[in-house]
C-alpha positions as CSV (number, residue, x, y, z in Angstrom):
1,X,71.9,-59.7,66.1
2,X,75.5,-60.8,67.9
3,X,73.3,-60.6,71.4
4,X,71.4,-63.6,69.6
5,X,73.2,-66.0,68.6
6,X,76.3,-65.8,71.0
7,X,74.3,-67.6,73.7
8,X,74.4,-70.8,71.2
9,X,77.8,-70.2,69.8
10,X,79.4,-70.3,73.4
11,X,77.9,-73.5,73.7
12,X,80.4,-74.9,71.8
13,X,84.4,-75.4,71.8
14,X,85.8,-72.2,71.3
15,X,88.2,-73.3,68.5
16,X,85.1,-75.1,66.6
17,X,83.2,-72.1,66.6
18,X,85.9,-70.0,65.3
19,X,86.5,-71.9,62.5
20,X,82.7,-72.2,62.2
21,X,82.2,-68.4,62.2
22,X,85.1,-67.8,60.0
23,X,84.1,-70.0,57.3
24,X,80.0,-68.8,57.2
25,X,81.6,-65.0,57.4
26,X,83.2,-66.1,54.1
27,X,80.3,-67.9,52.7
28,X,78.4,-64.6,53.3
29,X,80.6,-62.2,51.7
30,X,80.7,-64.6,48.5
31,X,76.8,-64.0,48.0
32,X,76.1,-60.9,45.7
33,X,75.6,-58.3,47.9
34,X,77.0,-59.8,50.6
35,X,80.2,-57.2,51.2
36,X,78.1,-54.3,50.5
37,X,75.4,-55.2,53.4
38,X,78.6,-56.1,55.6
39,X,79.7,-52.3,55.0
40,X,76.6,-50.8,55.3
41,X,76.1,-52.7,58.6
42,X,79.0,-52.7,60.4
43,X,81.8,-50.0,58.7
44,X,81.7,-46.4,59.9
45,X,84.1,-44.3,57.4
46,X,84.8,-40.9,57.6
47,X,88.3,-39.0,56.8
48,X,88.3,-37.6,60.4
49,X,88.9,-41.5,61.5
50,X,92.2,-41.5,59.3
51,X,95.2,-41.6,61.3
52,X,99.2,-41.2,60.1
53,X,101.4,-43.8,62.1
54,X,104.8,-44.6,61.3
55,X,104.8,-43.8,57.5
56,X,101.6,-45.5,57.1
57,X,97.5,-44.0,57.0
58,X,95.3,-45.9,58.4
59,X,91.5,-45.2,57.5
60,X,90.6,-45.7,61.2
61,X,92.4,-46.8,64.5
62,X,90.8,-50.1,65.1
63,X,92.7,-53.2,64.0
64,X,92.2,-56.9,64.1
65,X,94.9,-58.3,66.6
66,X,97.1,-61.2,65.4
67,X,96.1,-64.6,66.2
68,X,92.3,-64.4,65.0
69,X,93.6,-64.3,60.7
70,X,96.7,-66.6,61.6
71,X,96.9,-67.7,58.1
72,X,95.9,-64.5,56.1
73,X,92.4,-66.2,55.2
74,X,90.1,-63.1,56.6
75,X,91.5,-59.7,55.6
76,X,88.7,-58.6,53.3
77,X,86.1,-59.8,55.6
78,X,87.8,-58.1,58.1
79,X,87.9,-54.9,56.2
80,X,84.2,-55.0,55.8
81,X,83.3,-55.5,59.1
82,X,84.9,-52.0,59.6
83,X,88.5,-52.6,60.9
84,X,91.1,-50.3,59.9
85,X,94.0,-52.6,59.5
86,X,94.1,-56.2,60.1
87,X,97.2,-58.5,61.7
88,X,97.7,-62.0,60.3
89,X,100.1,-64.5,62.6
90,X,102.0,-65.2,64.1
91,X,103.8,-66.7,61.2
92,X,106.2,-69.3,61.6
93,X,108.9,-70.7,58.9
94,X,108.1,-74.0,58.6
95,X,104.5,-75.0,58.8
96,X,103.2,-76.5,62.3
97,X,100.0,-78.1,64.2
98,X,100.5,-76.0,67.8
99,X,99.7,-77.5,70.9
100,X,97.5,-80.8,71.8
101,X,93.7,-79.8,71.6
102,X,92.0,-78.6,73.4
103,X,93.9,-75.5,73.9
104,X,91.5,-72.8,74.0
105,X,89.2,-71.9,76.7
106,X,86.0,-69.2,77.5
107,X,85.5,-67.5,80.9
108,X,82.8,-66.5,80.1
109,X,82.3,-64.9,84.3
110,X,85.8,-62.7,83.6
111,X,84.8,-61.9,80.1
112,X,88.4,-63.7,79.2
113,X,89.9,-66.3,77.2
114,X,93.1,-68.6,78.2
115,X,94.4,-70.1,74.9
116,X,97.8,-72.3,74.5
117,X,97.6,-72.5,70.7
118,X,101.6,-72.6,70.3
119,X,101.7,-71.1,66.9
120,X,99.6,-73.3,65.1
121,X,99.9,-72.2,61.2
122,X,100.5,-73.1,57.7
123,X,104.1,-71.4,57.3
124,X,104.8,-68.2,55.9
125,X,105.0,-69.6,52.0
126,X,101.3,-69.9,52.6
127,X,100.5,-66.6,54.0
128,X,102.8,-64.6,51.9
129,X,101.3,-66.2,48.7
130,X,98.0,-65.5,50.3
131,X,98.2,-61.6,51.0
132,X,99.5,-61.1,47.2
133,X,97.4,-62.7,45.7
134,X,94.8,-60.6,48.0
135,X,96.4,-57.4,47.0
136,X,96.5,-58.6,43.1
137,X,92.6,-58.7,42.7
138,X,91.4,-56.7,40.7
139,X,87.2,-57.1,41.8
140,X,89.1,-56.6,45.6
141,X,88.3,-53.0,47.0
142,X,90.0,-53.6,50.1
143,X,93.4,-54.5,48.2
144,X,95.4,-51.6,50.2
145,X,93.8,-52.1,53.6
146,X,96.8,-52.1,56.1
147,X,98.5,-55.7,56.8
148,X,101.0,-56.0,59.1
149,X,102.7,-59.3,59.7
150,X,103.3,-61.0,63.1
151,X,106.3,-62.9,62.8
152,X,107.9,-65.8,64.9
153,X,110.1,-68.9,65.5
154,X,109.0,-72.9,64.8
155,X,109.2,-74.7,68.0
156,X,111.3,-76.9,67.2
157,X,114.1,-74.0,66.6
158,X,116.6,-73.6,69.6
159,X,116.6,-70.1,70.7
160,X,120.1,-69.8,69.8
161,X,118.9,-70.0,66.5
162,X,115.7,-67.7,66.4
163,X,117.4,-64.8,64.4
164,X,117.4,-66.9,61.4
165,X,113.6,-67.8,62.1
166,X,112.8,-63.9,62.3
167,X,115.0,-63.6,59.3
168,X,112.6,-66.1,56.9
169,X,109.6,-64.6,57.8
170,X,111.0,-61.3,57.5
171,X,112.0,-61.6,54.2
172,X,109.7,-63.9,52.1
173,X,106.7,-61.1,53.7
174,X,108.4,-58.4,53.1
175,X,106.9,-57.5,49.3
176,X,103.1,-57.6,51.2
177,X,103.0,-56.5,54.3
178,X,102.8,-53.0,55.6
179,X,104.5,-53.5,58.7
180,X,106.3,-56.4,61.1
181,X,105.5,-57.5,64.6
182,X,108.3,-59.3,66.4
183,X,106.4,-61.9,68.7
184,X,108.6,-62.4,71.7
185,X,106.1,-62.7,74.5
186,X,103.8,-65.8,73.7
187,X,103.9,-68.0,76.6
188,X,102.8,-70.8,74.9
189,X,106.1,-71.7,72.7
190,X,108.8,-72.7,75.2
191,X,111.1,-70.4,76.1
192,X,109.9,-67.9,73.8
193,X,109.7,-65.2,76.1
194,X,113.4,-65.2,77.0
195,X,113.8,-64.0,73.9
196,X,113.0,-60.5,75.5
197,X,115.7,-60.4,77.3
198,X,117.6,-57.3,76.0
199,X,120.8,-59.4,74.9
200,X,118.7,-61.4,72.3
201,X,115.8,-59.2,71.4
202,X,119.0,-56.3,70.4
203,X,120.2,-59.4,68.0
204,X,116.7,-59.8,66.7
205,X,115.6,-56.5,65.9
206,X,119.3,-55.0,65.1
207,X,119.3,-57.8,62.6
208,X,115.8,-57.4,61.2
209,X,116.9,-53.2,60.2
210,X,119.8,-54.5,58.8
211,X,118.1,-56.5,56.0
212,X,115.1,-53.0,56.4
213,X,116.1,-52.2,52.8
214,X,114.8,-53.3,49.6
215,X,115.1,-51.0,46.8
216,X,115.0,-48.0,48.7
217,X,112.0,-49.6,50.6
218,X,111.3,-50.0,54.8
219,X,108.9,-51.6,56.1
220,X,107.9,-50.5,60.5
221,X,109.1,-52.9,62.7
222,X,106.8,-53.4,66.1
223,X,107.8,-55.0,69.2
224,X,105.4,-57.0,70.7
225,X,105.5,-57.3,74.5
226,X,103.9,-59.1,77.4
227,X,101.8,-57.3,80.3
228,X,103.8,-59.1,82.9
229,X,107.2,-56.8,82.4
230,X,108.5,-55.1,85.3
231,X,109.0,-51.7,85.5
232,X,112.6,-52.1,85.0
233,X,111.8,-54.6,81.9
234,X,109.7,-51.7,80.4
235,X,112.7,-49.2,80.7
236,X,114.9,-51.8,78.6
237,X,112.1,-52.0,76.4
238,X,112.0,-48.0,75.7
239,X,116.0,-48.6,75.8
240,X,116.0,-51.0,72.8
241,X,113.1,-49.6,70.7
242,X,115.2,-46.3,71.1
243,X,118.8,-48.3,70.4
244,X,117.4,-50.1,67.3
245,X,115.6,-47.3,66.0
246,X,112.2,-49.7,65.2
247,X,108.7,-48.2,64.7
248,X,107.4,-48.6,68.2
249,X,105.5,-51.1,70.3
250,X,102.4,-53.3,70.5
251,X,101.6,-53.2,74.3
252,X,100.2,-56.4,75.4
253,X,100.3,-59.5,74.5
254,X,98.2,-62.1,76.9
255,X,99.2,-62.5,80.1
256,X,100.4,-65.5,82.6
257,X,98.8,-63.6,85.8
258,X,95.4,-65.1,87.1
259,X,95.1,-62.7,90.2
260,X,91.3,-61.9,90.9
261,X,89.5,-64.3,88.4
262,X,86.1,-65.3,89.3
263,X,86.3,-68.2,87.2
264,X,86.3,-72.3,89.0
265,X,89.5,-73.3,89.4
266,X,89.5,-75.9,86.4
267,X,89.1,-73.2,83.9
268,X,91.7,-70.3,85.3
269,X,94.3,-72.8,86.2
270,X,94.3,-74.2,82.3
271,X,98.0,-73.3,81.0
272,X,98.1,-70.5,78.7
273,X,98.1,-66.9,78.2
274,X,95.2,-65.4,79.8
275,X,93.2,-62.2,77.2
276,X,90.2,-60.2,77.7
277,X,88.9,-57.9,80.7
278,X,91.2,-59.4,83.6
279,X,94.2,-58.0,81.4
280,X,91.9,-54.1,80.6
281,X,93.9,-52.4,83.3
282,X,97.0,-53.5,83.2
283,X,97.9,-53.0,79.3
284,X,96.7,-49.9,80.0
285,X,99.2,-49.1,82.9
286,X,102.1,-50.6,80.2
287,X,101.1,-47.8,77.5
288,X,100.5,-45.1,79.8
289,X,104.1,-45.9,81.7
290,X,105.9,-46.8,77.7
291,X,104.4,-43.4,76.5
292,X,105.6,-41.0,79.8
293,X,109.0,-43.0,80.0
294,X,110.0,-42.4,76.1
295,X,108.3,-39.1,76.0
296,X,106.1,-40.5,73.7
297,X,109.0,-40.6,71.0
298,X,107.7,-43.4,69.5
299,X,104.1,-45.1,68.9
300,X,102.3,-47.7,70.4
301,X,99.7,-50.1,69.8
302,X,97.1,-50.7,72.4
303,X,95.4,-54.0,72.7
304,X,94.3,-56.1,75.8
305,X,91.1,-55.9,77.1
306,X,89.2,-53.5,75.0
307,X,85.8,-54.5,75.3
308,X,83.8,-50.8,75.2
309,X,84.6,-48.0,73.5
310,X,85.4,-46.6,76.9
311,X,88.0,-49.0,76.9
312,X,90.0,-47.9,73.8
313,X,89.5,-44.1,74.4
314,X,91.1,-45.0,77.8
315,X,94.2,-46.7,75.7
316,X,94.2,-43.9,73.2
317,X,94.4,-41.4,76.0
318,X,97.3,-43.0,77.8
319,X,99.3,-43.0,74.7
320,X,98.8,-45.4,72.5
321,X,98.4,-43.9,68.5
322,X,96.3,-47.3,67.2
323,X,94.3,-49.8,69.3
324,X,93.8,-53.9,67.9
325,X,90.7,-56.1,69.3
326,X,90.6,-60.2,69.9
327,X,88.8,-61.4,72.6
328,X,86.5,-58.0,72.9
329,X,85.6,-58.8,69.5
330,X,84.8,-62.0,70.6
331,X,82.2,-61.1,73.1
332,X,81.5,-58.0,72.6
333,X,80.8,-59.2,68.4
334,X,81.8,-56.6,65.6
335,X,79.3,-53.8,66.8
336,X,82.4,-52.7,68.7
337,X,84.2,-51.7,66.0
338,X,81.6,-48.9,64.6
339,X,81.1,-48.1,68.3
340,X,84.4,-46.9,69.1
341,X,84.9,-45.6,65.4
342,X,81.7,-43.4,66.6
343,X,82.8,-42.4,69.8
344,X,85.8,-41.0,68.5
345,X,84.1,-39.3,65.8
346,X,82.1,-37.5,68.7
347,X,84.8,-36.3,70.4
């Protein structure tokens, strides 16, 4: 059905459609019935999908990525298409608008996406008030589906300041999420990637397991990195994720690289972080070098590029424990899901 209609839905601009295909997925799951032929469809369950990953079971490995539920509107949809867990974010304090439009863009000859969406959401008060209220329904049978939170700073916050930004969104999500992601490695919120630097990503995190305590509760903390890390970068990483004593890593965020792109010029050479296929290999070469350098002493997640189930066995073979989709899902529609689901069943 996906082979269909995403001839006409590429048509259109990218961030229309998403917003388009969003709000009909919603309409569809309202209809009576509608859930129930989304599971039958589309979710593949079986116990021997369940996975155990820092403190937390998962009823399968495959997650929604952050930045496709930014504001925690799409979790039970989600669900019912057959992801395991879901990722809403990234979060930000303060409400805020992102960058100028247009600011996401197909290439569709590298199976890619380049998007500059800068953060673009309704502030943490919203999405916090919207994941209880999801987990308070009582006619909601995906109410303890996995939710982790992707957390950041507002733009207009100096980095000398960021802690206090992590801080915010750390605490008012703290009560309804499962886990944290610490979003250091956009490139499309200025100087947002400095933060990675190990001086000011030890502050962060150090801080963030400081306040890890709420009657007698933790919640995982996950670092979020880019792909474009040197190897030397990468041992600071294992460094600090051993130092601070988080849960583990989500290896890769998009990247800023546009080596070997068959796309024209005026589409490859749009600012932005660059996701899908071009970025397959290389998250894959992050995992497998995180998971060898730490002894695989702590988890990761794989995500970048996963547009097969080949592609996430590969992930799941280099190391990584979970493995999120975005732009896959995108093309590839949310057949993937059961598809993977299936060919690790096979195994």
């Amino acid at each position: 059905m996906y082979k269909l209609i995403k001839p006409i839905l590429f048509k259109f601009d990218p961030e229309n459609v998403h917003y388009f295909v969003t709000r009909n997925l919603k309409r569809f799951n309202r209809f009576p019935g509608g859930k129930a032929l989304s599971k039958a469809i589309w979710d593949v369950e079986s116990p021997k999908l369940e996975r155990e990953v820092f403190g937390l079971k998962f009823r399968n490995p495959v997650g929604l990525a952050a930045g496709f539920d930014k504001n925690a509107e799409m979790m039970g949809e989600m669900a019912n298409l057959g992801f395991g867990f879901v990722e809403i974010g990234t979060v930000t304090p303060l409400p805020q608008p992102g960058n100028d439009k247009p600011r996401m863009f197909r290439l569709p000859q590298d199976s890619a996406l380049i998007n500059r969406m800068g953060f673009n959401n309704f502030g943490v008060d919203v999405a916090a008030g919207r994941i209880a209220a999801f987990r308070r329904d009582p006619k909601n049978a995906n109410k303890n589906l996995i939710i982790g939170g992707n957390i950041g700073k507002n733009k207009i916050t100096p980095n000398e300041d960021a802690v206090s930004d992590y801080i915010k969104c750390f605490d008012r999500l703290f009560d309804v999420v499962d886990y944290f992601v610490v979003n250091v490695s956009s490139p499309n919120t200025p100087g947002l990637r400095a933060l990675q630097e190990k001086g000011p990503l030890m502050e962060i995190l150090n801080t963030l397991q400081q306040r890890n305590n709420k009657n007698g509760i933790s919640r995982p903390i996950l670092l979020k990195i880019a792909p474009d890390l040197t190897d030397s970068q990468l041992d600071d990483i294992v460094e600090i994720v051993q130092e601070t004593k988080i849960a583990g890593v989500i290896a890769t965020n998009t990247t800023i690289s546009r080596d070997n792109l068959a796309s024209p010029s005026k589409l490859k050479d749009e600012m932005g972080g660059l996701s899908g296929k071009p970025v397959t290999k290389r998250s894959t070469e992050v995992i497998r070098y995180l998971h060898q350098k730490s002894n695989g002493s702590f988890p990761i997640v794989g995500v970048g590029g996963i547009h097969s189930a080949e592609d996430a066995l590969e992930k799941l073979e280099a190391g990584a424990s979970l493995v999120q989709l975005y732009t896959g899902f995108i093309y590839e529609g949310p057949g993937l899901i059961g598809r993977i689901n299936k060919a690790l069943l096979s195994k």
